[in-house]
Structures are given as structure tokens and as C-alpha cells.
C-alpha positions in Angstrom: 97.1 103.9 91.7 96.0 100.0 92.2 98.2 99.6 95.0 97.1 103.1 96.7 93.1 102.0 96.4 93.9 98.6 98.1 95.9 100.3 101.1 92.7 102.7 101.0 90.2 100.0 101.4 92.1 98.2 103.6 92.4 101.5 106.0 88.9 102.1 106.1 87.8 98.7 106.5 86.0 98.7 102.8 87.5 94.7 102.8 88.6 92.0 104.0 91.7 89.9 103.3 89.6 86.7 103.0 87.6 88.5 100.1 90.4 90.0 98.5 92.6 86.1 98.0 88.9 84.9 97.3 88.4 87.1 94.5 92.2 86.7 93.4 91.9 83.3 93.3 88.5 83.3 91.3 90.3 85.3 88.6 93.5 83.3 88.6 96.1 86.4 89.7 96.2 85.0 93.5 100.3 84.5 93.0 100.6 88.0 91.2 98.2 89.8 93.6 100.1 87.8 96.9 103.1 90.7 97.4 100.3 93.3 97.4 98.4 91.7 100.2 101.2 91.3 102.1 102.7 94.9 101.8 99.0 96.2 102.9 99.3 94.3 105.6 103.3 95.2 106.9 
């Protein structure tokens, strides 16, 4: 469900990657949130 709202956002230009690793890294779960980003991305 997580992983479907990020590829959502991403889509429909709700956010940007910059604000996503910024936010990540703010709540410390950059390293566990990093294969997300980069499967939204592929």
C-alpha cells in the first residue's frame, strides 16, 4: 500500500525526489526508504 501511494505521487507529480530523501533523512529511514526511491524511479 506504501509503495503503491509513492509510485502514485510520483505519477502525478504530487513530489519530488529531493523532498522525499529530505524528509527521509529528517526522520532517519533515508537507507530503508533508498530501494523505494529507486524502484519509483526504474
Amino acid at each position: 500500500m506504501a509503495l503503491e501511494a509513492l509510485r502514485d505521487g510520483w505519477s502525478q507529480r504530487k513530489l519530488t525526489m529531493d523532498a522525499l530523501w529530505h524528509c527521509a533523512s529528517a526522520d532517519r529511514v533515508a537507507n530503508v526508504m533508498r530501494p523505494y526511491l529507486e524502484s519509483v524511479t526504474a
